[in-house]
C-alpha positions in Angstrom: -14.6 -8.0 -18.7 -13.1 -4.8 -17.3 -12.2 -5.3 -13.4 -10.5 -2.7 -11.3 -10.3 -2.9 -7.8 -7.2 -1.3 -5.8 -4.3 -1.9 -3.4 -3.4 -1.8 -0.2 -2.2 -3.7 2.5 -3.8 -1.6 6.2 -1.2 -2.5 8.1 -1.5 -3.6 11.2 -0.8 0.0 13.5 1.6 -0.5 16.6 2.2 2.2 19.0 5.2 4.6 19.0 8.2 3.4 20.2 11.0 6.2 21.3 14.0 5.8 21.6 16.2 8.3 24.2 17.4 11.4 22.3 20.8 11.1 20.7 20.6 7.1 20.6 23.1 5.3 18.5 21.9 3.7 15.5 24.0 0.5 16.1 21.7 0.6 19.7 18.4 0.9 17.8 17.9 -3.0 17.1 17.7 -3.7 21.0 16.3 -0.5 21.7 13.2 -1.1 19.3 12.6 -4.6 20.3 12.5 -3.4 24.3 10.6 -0.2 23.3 8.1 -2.8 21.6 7.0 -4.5 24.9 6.1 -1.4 26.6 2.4 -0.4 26.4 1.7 0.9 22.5 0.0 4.3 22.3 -1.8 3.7 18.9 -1.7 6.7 16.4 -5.2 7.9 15.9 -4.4 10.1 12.9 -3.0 7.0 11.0 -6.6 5.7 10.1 -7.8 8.9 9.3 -4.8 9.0 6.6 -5.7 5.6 5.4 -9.1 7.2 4.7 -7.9 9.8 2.6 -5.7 7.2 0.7 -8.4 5.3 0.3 -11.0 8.2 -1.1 -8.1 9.0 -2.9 -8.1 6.0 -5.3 -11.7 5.2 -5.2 -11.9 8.7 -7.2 -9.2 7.8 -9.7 -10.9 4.2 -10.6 -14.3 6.3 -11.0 -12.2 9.1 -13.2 -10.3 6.0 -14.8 -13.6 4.2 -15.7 -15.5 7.3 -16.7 -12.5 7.9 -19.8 -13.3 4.3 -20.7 -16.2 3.6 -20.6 -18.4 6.6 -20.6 -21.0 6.5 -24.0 -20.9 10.4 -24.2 -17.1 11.5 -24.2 -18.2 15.1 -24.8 -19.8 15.2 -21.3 -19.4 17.0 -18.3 -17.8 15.0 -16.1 -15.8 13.1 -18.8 -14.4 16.5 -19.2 -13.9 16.6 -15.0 -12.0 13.5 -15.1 -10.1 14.0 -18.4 -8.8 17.4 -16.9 -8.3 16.0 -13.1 -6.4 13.3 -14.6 -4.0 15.2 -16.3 -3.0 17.4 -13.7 -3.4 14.8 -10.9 -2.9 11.5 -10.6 -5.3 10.3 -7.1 -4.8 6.9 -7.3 -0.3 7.4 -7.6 -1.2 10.2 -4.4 -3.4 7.0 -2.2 -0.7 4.7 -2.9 2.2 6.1 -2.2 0.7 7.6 1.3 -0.4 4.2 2.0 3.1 2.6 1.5 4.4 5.8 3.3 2.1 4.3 6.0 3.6 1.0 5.5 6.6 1.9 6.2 6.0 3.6 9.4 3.9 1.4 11.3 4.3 -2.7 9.7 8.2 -3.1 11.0 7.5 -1.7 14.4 4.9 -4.9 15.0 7.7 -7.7 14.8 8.5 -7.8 18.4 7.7 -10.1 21.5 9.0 -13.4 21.6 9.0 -15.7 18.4 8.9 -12.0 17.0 9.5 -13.0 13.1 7.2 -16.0 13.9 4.5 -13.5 15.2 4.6 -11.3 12.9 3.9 -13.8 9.9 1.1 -15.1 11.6 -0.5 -12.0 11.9 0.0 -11.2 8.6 -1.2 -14.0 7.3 -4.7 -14.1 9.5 -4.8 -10.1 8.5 -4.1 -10.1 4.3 -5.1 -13.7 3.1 -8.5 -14.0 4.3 -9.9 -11.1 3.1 -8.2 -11.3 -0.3 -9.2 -14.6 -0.9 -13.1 -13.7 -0.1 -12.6 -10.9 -3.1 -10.8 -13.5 -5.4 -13.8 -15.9 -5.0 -16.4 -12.4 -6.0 -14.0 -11.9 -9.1 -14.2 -15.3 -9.9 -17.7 -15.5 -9.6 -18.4 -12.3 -11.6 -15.7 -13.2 -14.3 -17.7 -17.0 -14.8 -21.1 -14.7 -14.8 -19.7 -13.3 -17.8 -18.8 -16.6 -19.5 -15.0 -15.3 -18.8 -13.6 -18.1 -15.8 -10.2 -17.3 -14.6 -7.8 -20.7 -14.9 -7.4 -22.7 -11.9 -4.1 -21.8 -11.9 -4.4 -18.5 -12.3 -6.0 -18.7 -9.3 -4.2 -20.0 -7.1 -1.0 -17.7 -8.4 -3.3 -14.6 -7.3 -4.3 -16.3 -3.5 -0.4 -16.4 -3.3 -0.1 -12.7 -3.5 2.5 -13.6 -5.9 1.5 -14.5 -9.3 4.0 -12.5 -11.4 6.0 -15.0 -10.1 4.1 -17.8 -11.9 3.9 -15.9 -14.7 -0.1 -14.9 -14.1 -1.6 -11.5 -14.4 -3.6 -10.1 -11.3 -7.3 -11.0 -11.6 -7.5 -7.1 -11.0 -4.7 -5.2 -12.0 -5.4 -3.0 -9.2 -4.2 -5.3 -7.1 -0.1 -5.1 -8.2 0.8 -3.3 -4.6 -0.2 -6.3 -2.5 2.9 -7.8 -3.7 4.8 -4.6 -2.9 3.7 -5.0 0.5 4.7 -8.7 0.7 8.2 -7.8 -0.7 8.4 -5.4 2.1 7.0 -8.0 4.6 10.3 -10.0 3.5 12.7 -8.1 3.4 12.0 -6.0 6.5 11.8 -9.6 8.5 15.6 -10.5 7.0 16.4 -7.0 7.9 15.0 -7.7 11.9 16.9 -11.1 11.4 20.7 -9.9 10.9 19.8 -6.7 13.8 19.1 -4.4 10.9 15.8 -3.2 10.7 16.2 0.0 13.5 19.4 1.1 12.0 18.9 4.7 10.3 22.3 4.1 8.1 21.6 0.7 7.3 17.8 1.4 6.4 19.0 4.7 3.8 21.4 2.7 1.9 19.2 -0.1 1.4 16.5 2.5 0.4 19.0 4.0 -2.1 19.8 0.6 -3.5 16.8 -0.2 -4.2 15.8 3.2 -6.0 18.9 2.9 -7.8 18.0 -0.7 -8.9 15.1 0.7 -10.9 16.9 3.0 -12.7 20.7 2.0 -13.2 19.1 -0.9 -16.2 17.7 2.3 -18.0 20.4 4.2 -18.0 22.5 1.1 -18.5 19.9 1.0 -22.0 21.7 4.2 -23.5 24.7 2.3 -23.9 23.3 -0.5 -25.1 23.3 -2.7 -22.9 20.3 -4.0 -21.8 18.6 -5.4 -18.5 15.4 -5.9 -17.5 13.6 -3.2 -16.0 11.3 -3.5 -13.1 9.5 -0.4 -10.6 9.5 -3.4 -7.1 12.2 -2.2 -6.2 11.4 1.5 -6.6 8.2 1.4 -5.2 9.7 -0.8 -1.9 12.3 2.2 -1.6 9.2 4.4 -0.3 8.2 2.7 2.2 11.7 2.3 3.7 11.7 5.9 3.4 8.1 5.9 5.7 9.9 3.9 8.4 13.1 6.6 8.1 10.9 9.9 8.6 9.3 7.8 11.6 13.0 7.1 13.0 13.1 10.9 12.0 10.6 12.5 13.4 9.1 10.2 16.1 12.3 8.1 17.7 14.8 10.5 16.7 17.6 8.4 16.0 20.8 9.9 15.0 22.0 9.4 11.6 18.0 9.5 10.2 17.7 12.7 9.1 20.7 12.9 7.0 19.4 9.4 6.1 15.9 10.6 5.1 17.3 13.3 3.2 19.6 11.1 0.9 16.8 8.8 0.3 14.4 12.1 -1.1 17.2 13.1 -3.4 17.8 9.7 -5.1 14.1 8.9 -5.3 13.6 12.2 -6.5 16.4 11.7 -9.6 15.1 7.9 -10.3 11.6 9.3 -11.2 12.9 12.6 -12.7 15.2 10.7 -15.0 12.4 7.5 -15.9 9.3 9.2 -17.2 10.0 9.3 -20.9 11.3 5.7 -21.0 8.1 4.7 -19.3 5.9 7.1 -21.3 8.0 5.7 -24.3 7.3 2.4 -23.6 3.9 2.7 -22.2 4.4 0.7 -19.1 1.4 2.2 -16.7 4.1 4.1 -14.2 3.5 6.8 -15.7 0.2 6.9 -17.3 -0.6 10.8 -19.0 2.8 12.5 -18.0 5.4 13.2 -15.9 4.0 16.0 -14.1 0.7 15.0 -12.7 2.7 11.7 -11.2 5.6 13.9 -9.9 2.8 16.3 -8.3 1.0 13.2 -6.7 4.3 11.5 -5.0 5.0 15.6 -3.8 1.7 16.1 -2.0 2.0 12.4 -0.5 5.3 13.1 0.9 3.8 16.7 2.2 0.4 15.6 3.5 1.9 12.4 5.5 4.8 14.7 6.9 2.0 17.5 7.9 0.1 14.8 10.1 3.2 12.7 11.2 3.9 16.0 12.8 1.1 17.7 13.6 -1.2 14.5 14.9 -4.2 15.5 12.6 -6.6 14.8 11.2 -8.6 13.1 14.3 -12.0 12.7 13.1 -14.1 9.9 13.9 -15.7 9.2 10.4 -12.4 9.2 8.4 -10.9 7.0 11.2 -13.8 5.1 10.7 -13.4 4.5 6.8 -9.6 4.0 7.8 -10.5 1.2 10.1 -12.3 -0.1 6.9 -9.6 0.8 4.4 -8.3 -2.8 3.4 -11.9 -4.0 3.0 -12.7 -0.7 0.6 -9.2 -1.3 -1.2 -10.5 -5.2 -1.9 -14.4 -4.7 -2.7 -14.8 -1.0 -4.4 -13.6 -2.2 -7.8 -15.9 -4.8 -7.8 -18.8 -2.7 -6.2 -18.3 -1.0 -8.8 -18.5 -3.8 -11.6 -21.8 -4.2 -9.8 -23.1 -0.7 -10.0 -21.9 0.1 -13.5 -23.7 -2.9 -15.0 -26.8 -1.6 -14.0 -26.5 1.7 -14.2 -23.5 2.4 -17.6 -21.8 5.3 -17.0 -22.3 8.2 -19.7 -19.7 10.7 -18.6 -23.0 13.4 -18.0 -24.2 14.7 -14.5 -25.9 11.6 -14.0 -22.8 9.8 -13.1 -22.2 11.6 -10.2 -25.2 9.3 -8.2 -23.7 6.3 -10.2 -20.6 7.3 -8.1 -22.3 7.6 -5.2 -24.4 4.6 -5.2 -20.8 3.0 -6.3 -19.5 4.2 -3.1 -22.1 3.3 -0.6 -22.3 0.2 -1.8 -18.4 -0.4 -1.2 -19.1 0.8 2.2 -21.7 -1.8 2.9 -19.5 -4.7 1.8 -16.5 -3.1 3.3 -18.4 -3.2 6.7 -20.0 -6.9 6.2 -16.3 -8.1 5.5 -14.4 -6.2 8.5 -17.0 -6.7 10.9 -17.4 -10.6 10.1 -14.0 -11.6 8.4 -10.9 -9.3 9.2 -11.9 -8.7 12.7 -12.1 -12.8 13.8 -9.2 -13.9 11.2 -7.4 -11.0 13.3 -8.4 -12.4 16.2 -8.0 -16.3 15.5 -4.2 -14.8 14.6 -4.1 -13.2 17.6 -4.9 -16.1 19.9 -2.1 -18.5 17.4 0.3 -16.0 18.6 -0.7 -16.1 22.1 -0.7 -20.0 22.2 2.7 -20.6 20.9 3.4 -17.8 23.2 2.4 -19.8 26.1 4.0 -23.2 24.2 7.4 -21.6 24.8 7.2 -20.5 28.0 6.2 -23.9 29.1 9.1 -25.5 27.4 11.9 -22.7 29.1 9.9 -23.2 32.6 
């Protein structure tokens, strides 16, 4: 059985927090975590942006399952997603905004008191839930098909970690949830040692990370060899999200020479990597080098443009942002749905297969957010709240 759903962790948004112009970066730590109490002014154009992500990767699983699975390979919009595909790669483009996005709003939310306390609470209350509601679908649709995943296997995947138990994601799409729990980690270690708001501190750990991707393929043309892994790549950019935020919003000294570091080695690492992954056929880079290259470019351009310009503000794509983590979770298997009734054929008939794909991701996206994210937000909310209120009776 064939499932593709897709990635990505909607962050919980936080206001912006500024710091004075020409603040230190050894200041920043206590300067974020006051700037955190003050009253948040939430970034409307963020959902919108999570919206286009999202569109952005629903496209590429329908251009992904139309080369595979489309009866007529000579069709029209076979020929649409072959040639989109090559020059483009939508789904590298959603995900690498949405860590981008990441990056500039999740660290920003570990503040208040208990703040590395809070901030797994609210984590947990707004990833797990959800996940584990689309885990139970999969299962479901994998045993309909005489196909049931192993306990165990299960349980790896409600971890958000199963690569660590050796067990392949029940959807492959799936692989950045872990990303964004890496992050989780190592931003709250980070916060822990007063690190976290520190433009300097931030960029070389950034650069170490890229670096830690591609110093054991290099290391492979001398022979010696190391495992290779992309984590640590893929972590690097959304480190590089919460620099052009210190950047562009707080303005802390030290980030922009930072942020500009950070561009250069990431932009060496993948450069330098496509042929061993093409080589090696690894999925990083799936068709080529260029239509991957292309996608990270107009992810980088496209978040800057609204980062700095506040757009776009319109209700409907803030809307589908709002519903982004429920559309990342259910449109693969909306799709497994759709496309059992109706196969796809790679003709002009697929386009209302799409569509009927779509809508129907919609309608489960709603039905989730409105009766699971929103209370598991909320029952987190008020866990926070209550050892909130435990503490201060125990000072008082």
């Amino acid at each position: 059985m064939h499932v593709v759903v897709w990635q990505f962790d909607k962050a919980e948004e936080q206001g912006a927090m500024h710091f004075p112009e020409g603040r230190t970066a050894g200041s920043s730590q206590s300067a974020g975590q006051s700037a955190a109490k003050k009253p948040s002014n939430r970034y409307e154009n963020i959902d919108a942006l999570r919206a286009i992500a999202a569109l952005a990767v629903v496209v590429q699983h329908f251009f992904g399952d139309v080369l595979r699975e489309a009866a007529a390979q000579q069709g029209v919009i076979f020929h649409v997603a072959s040639s989109s595909t090559s020059y483009f790669d939508a789904g590298r483009f959603g995900v690498v905004l949405f860590f981008l996005i990441s990056g500039f709003v999740v660290p920003f939310s570990i503040k208040g008191s208990n703040p590395l306390q809070r901030f797994a609470i609210s984590r947990f209350f707004r990833l797990f839930p959800a996940l584990w509601l689309a885990l139970f679908c999969l299962v479901l649709i994998a045993a309909i098909h005489g196909q049931p995943p192993s306990a165990f296997n299960l349980i790896a995947n409600m971890s958000m970690l199963p690569s660590v138990f050796h067990q392949p994601w029940m959807s492959g799409a799936y692989w950045t949830l872990t990303i964004e729990l890496v992050f989780y980690g190592l931003s709250a270690g980070l916060f822990a040692v007063g690190a976290l708001y520190r433009p300097a501190v931030i960029a070389a750990f950034a650069i170490l990370l890229a670096s830690g991707t591609a110093i054991p393929i290099f290391l492979r043309s001398v022979e010696i060899s190391l495992p290779v892994q992309y984590i640590s790549l893929h972590v690097s950019f959304l480190y590089l999200g919460l620099l052009l935020r210190m950047m562009l919003i707080d303005k802390l000294q030290g980030a922009r020479i930072g942020t500009a570091c950070v561009l250069v080695t990431q932009t060496i690492v993948l450069l330098t990597i496509g042929d061993f992954s093409l080589s090696r056929q690894d999925g990083f880079f799936l068709v080529g080098t260029f239509p991957v290259l292309v996608s990270y470019l107009a992810a980088l351009c496209v978040f800057f443009f609204c980062v700095k310009t506040g757009k776009p503000k319109q209700p409907v794509l803030s809307w589908l942002g709002a519903l982004s983590y429920s559309i990342y979770l259910f449109h693969g298997i909306a799709a497994l749905v759709v496309f059992e009734i109706f196969p796809l054929t790679g003709t002009w008939s697929d386009i209302p297969v799409g569509i009927a794909s779509l809508l129907l991701t919609l309608l489960i996206s709603v039905l989730v957010y409105e009766f699971l994210e929103k209370p598991m937000i909320s029952l987190g909310h008020r866990l926070v709240k209550r050892e909130d209120n435990r503490g201060s009776q125990m000072t008082t």
